[in-house]
Legacy VTK file of the C-alpha trace (Angstrom):
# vtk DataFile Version 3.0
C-alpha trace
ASCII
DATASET POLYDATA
POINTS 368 float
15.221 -26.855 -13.973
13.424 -28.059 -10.781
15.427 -27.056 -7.604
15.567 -30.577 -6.266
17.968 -31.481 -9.034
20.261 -27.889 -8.693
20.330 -28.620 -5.118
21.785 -32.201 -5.046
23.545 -31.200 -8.164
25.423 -28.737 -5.747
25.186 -30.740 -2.669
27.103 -33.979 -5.054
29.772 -31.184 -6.945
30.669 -30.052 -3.374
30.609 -33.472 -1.728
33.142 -33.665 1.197
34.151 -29.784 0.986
30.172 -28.458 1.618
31.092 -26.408 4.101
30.363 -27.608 7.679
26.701 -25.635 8.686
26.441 -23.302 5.662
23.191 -23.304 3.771
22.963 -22.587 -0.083
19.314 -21.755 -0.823
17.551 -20.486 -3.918
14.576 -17.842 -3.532
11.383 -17.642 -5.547
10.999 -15.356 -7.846
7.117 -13.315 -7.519
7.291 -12.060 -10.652
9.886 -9.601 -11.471
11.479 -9.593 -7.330
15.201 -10.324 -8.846
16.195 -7.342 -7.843
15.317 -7.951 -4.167
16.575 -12.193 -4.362
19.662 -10.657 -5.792
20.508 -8.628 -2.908
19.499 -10.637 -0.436
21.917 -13.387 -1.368
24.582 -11.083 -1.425
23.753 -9.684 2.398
23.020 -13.637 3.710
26.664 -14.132 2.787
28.219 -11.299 3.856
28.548 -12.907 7.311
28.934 -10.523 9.624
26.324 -8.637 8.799
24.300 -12.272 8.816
25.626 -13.216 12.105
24.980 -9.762 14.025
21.223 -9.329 12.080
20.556 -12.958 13.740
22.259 -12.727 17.199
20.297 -9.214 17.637
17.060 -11.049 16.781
17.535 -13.208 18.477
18.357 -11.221 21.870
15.590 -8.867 20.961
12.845 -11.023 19.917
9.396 -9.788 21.819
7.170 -12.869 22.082
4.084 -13.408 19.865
2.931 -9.917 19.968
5.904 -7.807 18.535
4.751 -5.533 15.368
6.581 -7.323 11.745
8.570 -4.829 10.283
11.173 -5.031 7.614
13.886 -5.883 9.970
12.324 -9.163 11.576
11.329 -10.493 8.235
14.446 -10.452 7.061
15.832 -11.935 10.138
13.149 -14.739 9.854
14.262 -14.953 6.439
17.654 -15.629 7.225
16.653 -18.007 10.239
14.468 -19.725 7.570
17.548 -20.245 5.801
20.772 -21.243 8.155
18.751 -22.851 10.437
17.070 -25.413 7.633
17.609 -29.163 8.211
18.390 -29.694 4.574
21.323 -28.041 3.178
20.105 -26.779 -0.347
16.629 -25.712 -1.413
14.568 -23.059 -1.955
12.531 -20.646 -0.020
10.116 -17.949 -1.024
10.633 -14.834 0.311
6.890 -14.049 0.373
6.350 -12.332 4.075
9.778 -9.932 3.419
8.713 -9.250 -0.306
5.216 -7.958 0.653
6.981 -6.495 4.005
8.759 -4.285 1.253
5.628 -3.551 -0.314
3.872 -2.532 2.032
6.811 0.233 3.232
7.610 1.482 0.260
4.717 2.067 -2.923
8.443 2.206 -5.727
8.500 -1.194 -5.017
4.515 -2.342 -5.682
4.376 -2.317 -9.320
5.539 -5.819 -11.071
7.929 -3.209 -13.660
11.311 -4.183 -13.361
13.098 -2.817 -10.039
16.782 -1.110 -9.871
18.493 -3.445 -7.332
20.931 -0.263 -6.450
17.789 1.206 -5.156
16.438 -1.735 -2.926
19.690 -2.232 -1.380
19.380 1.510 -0.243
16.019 1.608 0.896
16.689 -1.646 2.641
19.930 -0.153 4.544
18.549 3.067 5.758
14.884 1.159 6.749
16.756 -1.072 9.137
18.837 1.603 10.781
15.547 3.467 11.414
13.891 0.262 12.901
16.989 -0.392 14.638
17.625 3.413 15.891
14.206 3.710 17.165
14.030 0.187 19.010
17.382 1.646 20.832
15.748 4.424 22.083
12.335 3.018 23.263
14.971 0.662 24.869
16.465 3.540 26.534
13.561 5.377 27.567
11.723 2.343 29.316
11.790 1.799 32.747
13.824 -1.417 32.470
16.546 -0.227 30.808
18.614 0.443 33.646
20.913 -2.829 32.438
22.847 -2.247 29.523
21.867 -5.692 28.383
18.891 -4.208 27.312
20.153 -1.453 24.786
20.695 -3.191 21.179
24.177 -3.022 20.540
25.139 -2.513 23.260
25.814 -0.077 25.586
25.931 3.856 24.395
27.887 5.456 27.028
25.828 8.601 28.123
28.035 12.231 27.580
28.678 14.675 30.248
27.095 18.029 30.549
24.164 17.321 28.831
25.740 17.232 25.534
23.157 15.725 22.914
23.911 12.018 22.497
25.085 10.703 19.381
22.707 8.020 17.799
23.412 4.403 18.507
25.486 2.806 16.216
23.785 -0.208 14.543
24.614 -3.286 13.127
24.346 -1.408 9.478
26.354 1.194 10.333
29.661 -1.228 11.984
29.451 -3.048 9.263
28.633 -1.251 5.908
29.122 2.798 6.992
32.451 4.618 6.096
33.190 8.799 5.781
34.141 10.546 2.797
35.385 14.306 2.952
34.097 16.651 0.697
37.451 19.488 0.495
36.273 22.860 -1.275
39.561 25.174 -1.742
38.570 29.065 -2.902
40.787 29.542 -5.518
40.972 33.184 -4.310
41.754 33.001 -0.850
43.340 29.286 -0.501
40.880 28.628 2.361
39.704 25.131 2.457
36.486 24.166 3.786
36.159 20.544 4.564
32.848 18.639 5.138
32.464 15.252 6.005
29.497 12.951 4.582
28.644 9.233 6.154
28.020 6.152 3.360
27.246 2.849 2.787
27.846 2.882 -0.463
29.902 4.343 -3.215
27.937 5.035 -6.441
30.786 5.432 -9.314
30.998 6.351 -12.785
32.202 4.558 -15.457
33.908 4.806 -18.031
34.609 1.907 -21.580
37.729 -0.538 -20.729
38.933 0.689 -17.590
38.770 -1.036 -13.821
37.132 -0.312 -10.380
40.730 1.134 -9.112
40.217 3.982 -12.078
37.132 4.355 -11.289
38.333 5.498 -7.632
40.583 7.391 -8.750
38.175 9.930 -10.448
35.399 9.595 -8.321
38.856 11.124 -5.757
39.760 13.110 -8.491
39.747 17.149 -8.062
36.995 19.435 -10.356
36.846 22.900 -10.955
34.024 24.667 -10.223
33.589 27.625 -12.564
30.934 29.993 -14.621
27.122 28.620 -12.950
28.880 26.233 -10.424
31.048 28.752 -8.469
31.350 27.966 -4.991
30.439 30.142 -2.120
33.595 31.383 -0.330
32.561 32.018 3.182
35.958 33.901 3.885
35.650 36.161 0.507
31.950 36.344 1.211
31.496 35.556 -2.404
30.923 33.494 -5.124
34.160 32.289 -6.101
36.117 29.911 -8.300
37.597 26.599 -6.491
38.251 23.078 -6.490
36.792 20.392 -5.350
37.615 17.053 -4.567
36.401 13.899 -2.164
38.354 12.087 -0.476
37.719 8.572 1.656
38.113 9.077 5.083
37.207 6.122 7.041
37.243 3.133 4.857
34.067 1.193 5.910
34.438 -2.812 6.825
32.494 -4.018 3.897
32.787 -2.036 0.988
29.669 -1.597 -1.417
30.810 0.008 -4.809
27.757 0.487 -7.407
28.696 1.309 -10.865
26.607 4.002 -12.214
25.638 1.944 -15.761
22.195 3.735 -16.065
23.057 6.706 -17.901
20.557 9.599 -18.994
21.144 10.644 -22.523
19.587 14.271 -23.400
19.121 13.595 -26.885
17.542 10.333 -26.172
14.876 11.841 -23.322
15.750 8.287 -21.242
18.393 6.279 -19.816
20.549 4.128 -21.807
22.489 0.816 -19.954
26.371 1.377 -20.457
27.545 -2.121 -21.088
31.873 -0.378 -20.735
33.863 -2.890 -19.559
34.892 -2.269 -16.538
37.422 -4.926 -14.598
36.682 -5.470 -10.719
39.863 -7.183 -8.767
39.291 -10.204 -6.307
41.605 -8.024 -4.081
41.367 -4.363 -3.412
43.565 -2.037 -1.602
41.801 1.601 -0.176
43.789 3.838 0.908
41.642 6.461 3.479
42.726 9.423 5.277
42.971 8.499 8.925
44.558 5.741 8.370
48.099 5.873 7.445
47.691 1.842 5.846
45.765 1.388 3.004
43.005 -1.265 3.941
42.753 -4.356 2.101
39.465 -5.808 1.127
38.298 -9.472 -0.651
35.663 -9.635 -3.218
32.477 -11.781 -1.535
29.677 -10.740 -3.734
28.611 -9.292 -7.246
24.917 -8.318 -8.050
24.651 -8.798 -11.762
22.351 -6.817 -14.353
21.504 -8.728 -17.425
19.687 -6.523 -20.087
20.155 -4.442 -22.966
18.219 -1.557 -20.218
17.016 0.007 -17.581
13.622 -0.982 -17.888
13.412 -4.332 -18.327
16.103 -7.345 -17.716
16.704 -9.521 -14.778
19.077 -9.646 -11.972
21.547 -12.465 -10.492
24.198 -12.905 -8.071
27.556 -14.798 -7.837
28.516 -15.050 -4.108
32.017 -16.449 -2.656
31.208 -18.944 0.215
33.797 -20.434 2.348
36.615 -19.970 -0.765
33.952 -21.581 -3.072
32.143 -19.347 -6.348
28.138 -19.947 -6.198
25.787 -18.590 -8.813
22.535 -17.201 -7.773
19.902 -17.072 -10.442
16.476 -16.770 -8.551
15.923 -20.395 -7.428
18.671 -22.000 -8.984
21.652 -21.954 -7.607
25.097 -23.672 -8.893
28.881 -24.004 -8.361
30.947 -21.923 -10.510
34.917 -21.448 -11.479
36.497 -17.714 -10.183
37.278 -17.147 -13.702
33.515 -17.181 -14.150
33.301 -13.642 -13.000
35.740 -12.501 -16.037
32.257 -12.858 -18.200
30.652 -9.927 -16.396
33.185 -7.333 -16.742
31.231 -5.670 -19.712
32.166 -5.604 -23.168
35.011 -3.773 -24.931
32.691 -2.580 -28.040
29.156 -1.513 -27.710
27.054 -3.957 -29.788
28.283 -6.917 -28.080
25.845 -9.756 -27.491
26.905 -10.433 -23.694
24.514 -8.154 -21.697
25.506 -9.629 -18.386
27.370 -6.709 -16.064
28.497 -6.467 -12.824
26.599 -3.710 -11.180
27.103 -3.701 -7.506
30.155 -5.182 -6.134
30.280 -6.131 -2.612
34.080 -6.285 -0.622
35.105 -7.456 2.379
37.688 -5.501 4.239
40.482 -8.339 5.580
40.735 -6.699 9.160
44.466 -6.606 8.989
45.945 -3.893 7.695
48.711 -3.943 4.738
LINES 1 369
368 0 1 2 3 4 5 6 7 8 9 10 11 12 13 14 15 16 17 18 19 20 21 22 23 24 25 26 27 28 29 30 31 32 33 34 35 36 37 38 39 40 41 42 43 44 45 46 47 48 49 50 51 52 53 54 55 56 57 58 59 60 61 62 63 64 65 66 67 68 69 70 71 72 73 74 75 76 77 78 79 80 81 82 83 84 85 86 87 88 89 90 91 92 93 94 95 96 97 98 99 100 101 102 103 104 105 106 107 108 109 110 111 112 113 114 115 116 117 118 119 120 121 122 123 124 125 126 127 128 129 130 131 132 133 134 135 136 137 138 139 140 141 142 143 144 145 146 147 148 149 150 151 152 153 154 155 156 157 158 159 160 161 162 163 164 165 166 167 168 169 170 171 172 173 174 175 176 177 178 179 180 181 182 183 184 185 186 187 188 189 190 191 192 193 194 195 196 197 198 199 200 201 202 203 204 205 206 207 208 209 210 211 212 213 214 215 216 217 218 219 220 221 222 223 224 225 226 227 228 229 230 231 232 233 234 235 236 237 238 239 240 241 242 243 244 245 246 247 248 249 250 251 252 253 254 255 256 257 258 259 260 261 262 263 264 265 266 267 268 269 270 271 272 273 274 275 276 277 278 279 280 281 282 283 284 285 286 287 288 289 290 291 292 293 294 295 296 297 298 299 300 301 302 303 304 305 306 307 308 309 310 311 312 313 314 315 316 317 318 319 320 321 322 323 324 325 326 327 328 329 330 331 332 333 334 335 336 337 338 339 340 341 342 343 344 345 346 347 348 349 350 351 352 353 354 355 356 357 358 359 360 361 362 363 364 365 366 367
């Protein structure tokens, strides 16, 4: 299908309702970047992570001779995007896909990509670019005004205590804290360690939903026999129990569900096509907080494919109360009920091979 027609197809199904200064644009595909187009769409409408990306750039943006990196090609990406006079189209991604490239050799070859993987490296490159752009900030002679320091200002600590690092855009909006509890089953002491993440990477298991799925990636294991646990009290290897718990719920919640699976017998991985049922509405509950949080679905990157090696990757995104379908650089309106179609299948040899794989959630800012 030639864009031209998707896009005034979409522009004439949404007629009056296309939301007022929202852009819905396909990307091109250069051969086998799915993986990347899928994600992509899936940040550009999580919005606040759009909005701060593009109000940084724009506050930060060193004329002409500025080194590219990943984080200004994606910003230019986005520009490209919400700042286009037409309101469907397509774009090719071309300077961030060889940006990516370039950074990172996993990504070179034209094999199929994991998109669980991208997102990742993406994530963690821009809080390096933006962690070590705060500090130059810091360290040059201008930076008296707190203008200057991205994100504003880090309040300096008293008696030369080491400074924590800045918090970035990445980090408000996709970072949360899990606690990892280890009790020795000998002498009841529980050691407690506390992890950062923007995502949660959960197994699955055949017919059950993403609040299961919670629940056992919560749920408490024994470590026994080769696994004991290293009691620093009983200055021993003893038995305990383990168990992780959320902490700090983050403000956009990323859940990836672990459907690459390696079988022994097999020598490779095998796709698990278990159905697994994802909510529009989600309720957390963390440990500081005595509310549970309450989060939206916005976004669902899609893996369609028998497995892990080959297969293509789409997204459905939820703009302004309004399902859109993402398929490289097609793009189309679709029902809610839609996403019922990519909760996996009940029996294994099912023909449908299209499965959510990373769900994206929005946390609703009040509190239940």
């Amino acid at each position: 299908m030639v864009m031209g027609a998707s896009g005034s197809k979409l522009e004439k199904a949404l007629g009056d309702q296309f939301p007022e200064g929202e852009r819905y644009f396909g990307l091109e595909n250069f051969g086998n970047t799915c993986y990347c187009n899928s994600v992509l769409q899936a940040l550009y409408f999580c919005t606040p992570f759009r909005e701060q990306l593009l109000e940084y750039y724009a506050n930060n943006k060193s004329p002409g001779d500025a080194e590219e990196n990943l984080l200004t090609c994606l910003a230019d990406l986005f520009m490209q995007v919400s700042q286009s006079k037409k309101k469907t189209g397509v774009i090719a991604p071309k300077r961030f896909v060889q940006r990516v490239k370039k950074q990172n050799e996993l990504f070179r070859s034209y094999m199929h990509q994991d998109a669980h993987e991208f997102l990742n490296f993406l994530l963690n490159e821009l809080v390096d670019i933006l962690e070590k752009e705060s500090s130059a900030a810091k360290d040059s002679p201008q930076s008296s005004s707190p203008e200057k320091v991205p994100n504003g200002p880090v309040q300096p600590l008293a008696n030369g205590v080491k400074k924590e690092p800045p918090i970035t855009l990445v980090h408000k909006n996709f970072q949360g804290i899990l606690t990892n509890e280890t009790r020795c089953l000998r002498c009841e002491t529980v050691t407690a360690r506390d992890e950062t993440f923007f995502d949660l990477s959960v197994d699955i298991e055949q017919n059950s939903s993403i609040t299961s799925c919670l629940k056992n990636f919560s749920s408490t294991e024994t470590l026994n026999a080769e696994d004991k646990f290293f009691c620093d009290k009983c200055c021993s290897l003893q038995e305990a129990q383990k168990r992780m718990k959320i902490k700090k719920a983050p403000h956009i919640l990323v859940i990836h569900l672990k459907r690459f699976k390696y079988i022994e017998q097999l020598g490779r991985y095998k796709k698990l096509s278990y159905r697994v049922v994802f909510p529009m509405e989600l309720k957390i509950s963390s440990t500081s907080d005595d509310v549970d949080t309450e989060y939206s679905l916005f976004a669902v990157v899609v893996h369609v494919g028998s497995g892990p090696n080959h297969g293509h990757y789409v997204s459905l995104v939820k703009s302004h109360n309004h399902w859109l379908f993402f398929d490289d650089e097609n793009v189309e309106m679709v029902e809610e009920s839609t996403l019922q179609t990519f909760f996996g299948s009940s029996h294994e040899y099912s023909g449908n091979t299209d499965h959510g794989y990373i769900l994206f959630y929005e946390g609703l800012g009040g509190k239940s």
